[in-house]
C-alpha positions in Angstrom: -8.6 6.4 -34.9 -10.8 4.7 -32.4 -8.7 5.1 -29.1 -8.8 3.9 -25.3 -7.1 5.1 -22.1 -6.2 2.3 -19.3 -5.8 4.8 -16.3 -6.5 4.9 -12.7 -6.2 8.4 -11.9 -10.1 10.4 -12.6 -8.0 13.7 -13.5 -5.5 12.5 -15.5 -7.9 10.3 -17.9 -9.9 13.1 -18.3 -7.1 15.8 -19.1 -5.3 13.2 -21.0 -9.0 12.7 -23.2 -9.4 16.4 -23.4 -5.5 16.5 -25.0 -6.5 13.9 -27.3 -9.6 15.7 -29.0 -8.0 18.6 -28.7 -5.5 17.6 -31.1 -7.2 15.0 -33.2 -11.0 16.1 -33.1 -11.0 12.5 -35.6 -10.1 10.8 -33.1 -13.0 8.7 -31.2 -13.1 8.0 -27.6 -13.9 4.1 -26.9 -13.6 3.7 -23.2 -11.6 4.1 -20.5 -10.6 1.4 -17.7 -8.6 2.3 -14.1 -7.4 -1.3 -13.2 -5.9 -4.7 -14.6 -8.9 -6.6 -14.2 -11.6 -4.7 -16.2 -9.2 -4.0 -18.9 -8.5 -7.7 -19.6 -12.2 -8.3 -19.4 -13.2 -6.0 -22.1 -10.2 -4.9 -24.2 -11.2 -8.5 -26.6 -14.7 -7.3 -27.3 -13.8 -3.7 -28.0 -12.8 -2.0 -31.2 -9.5 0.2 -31.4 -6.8 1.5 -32.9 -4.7 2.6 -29.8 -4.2 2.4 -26.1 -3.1 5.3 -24.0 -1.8 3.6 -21.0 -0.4 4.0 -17.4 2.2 1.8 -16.1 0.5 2.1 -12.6 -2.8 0.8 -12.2 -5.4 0.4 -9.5 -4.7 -3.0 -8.7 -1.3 -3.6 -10.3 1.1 -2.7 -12.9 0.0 -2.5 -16.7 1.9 -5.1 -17.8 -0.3 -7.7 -16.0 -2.7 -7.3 -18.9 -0.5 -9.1 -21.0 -0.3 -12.3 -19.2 -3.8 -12.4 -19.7 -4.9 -11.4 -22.8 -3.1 -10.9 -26.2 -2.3 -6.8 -27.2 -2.2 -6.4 -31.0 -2.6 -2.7 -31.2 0.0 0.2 -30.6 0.4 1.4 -27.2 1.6 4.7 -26.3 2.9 4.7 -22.2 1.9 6.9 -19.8 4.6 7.2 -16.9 6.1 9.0 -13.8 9.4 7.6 -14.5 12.5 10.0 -14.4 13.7 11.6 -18.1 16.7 9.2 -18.3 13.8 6.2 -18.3 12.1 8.4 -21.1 15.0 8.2 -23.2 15.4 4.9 -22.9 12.3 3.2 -23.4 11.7 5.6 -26.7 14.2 3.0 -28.3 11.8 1.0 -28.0 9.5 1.8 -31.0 6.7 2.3 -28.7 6.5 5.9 -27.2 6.5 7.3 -23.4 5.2 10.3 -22.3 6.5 11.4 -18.8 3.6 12.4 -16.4 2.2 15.5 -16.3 2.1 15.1 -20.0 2.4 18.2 -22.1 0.5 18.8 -25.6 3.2 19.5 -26.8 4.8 15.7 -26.3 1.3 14.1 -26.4 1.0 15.5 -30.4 4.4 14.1 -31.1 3.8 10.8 -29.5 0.6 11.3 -31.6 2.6 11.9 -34.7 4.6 9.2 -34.7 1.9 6.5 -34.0 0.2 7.8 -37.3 3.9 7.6 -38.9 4.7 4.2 -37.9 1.6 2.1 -37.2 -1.9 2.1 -39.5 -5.2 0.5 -39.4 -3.5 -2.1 -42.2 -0.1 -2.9 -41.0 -0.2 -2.9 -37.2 2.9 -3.9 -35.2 2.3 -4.7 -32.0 4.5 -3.2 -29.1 7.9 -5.3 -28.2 6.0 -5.4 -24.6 8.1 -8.1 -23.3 11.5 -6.1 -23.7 10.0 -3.2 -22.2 8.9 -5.3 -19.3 12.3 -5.7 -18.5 13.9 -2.7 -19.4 11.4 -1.4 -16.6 12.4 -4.3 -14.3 16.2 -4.1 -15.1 16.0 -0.2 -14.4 14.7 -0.7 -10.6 17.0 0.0 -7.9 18.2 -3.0 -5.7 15.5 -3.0 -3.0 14.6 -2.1 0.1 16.6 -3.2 2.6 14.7 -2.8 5.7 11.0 -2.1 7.2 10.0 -0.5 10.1 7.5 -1.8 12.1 5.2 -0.8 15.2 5.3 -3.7 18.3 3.3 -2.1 21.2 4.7 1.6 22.3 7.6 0.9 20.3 9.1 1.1 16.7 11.6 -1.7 15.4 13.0 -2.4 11.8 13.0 -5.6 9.9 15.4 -6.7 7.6 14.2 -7.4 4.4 16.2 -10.6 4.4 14.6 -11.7 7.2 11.4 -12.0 5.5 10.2 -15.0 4.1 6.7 -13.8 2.6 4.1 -10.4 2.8 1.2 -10.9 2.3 -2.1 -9.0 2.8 -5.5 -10.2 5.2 -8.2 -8.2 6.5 -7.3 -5.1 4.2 -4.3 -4.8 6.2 -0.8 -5.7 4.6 2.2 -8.2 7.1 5.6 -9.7 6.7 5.9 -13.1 7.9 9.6 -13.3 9.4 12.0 -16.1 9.7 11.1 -15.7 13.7 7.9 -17.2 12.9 6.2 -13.8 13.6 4.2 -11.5 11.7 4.3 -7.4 11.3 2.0 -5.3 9.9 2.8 -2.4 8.1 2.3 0.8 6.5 2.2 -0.4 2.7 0.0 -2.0 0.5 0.8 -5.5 -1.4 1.5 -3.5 -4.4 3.7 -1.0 -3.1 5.8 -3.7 -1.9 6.4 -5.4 -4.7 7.9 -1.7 -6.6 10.3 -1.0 -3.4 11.7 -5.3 -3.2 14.5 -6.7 -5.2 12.4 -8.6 -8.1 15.1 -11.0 -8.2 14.7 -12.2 -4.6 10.9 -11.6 -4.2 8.2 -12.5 -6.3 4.7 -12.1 -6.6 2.2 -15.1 -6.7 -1.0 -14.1 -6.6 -3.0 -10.9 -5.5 -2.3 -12.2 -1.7 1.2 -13.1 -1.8 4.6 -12.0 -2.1 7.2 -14.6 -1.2 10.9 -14.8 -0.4 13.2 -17.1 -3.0 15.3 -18.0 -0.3 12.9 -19.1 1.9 10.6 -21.2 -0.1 10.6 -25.0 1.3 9.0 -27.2 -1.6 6.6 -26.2 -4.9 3.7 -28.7 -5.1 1.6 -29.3 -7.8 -1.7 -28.2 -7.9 -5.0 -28.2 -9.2 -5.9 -26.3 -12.6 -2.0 -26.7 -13.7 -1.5 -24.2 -10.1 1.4 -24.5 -7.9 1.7 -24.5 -4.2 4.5 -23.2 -2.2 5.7 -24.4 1.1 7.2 -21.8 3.4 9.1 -22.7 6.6 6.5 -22.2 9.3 4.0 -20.4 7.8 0.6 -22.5 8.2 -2.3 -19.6 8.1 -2.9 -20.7 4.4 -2.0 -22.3 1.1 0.5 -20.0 -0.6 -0.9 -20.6 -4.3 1.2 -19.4 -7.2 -1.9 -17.8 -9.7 -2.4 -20.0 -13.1 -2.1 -17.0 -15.3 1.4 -16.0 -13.0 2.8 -20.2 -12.9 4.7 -19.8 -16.5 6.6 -16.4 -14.9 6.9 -17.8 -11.9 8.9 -21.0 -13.3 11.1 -18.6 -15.8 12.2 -16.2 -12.5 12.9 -19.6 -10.6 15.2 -21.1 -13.5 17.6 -17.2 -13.6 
């Protein structure tokens, strides 16, 4: 088995590798990748067997890779979801080991990989259910932020915000006010603590607010752009590979 691990944490690929040959000395290392972007890039040109992959990566969540690039080998998840998660995303023929991972679980996960999938008759991973048993397991949202303005601290009501987006390595709402806050989160921390049903994000840059979105505008390379009510800094562009999610969430 010729095997990859999609992980952005240095320590944990390389105690998760050490597991791995520890337990199957057979097994050959490929490569390993800590973000979205380099996975999708090289994953096509790669040989393997099986992925050993974190939900959480450098620049986004796992998942991401699939909008990009079609996944035809067994994937076994990586995650620091609670046990009750566990449970639940092992009915889903694809295994889940819950962070720090034991050897223990990583030889059973191991076990039933060579049980269910070979080199011959591959399934691929129902990665679109688990997608949103993930999503459908959140909690509502956030419901407020709090926010620095001089000497002083105030809070911002999530539904008071029409977009976040991120500038100058430095992460803002944009409020129905007109004004703008910056605050102590990145882009992709955001989008795990909002409501995914009211929020959604559109590109690396931008997060935007269902409610608050004025028109949706055709644009070049079969993109979208969003109008927001006051907001002229930039073009909100909905991403090509992101414009076939984006109209499904829009038509709930």
């Amino acid at each position: 088995m010729k095997f990859i691990i999609i992980e952005d944490e240095q320590l944990a690929s390389k105690r998760l590798r050490s597991l791995i040959e520890a337990i199957r000395p057979e097994y050959e290392f490929v490569a390993k990748f800590d973000s979205v972007e380099s996975a999708s890039i090289s994953l096509p040109v790669l040989p393997y067997d099986v992925l050993f992959m974190d939900i959480q990566l450098a620049d986004g969540i796992s998942f991401d890779i699939f909008d990009q690039i079609k996944v035809d080998k067994p994937i076994i998840f990586t995650t620091a979801y609670d046990e009750f998660a566990l449970k639940a995303f092992k009915t889903n023929s694809v295994d889940y080991l819950l962070k720090p991972i034991s050897e223990e679980e990583l030889g059973a996960a191991i076990e039933k990989l060579e049980k269910n999938f070979s080199k011959e008759n591959s399934t691929p991973p129902a990665v679109t259910d688990i997608d949103k048993l993930i999503k459908s397991m959140q909690p509502s949202g956030k419901e407020r932020f709090v926010v620095k303005v001089g000497d002083h601290l105030k809070t911002v009501e999530v539904s008071d915000v029409q977009l976040i987006y991120s500038k100058d390595k430095g992460t803002y709402l944009f409020t129905t006010a007109g004004k703008r806050f910056l605050i102590d989160y990145t882009l992709d921390k955001v989008e795990e603590l909002l409501n995914n049903s009211q929020f959604f994000r559109v590109s690396r840059k931008y997060m935007i607010n269902l409610s608050f979105i004025k028109d949706i505008i055709a644009f070049t390379n079969s993109r979208l752009e969003i109008v927001v009510e006051h907001f002229d800094e930039d073009q909100i562009i909905v991403a090509r590979e992101r414009v076939g999610e984006f109209k499904s969430w829009l038509d709930r």
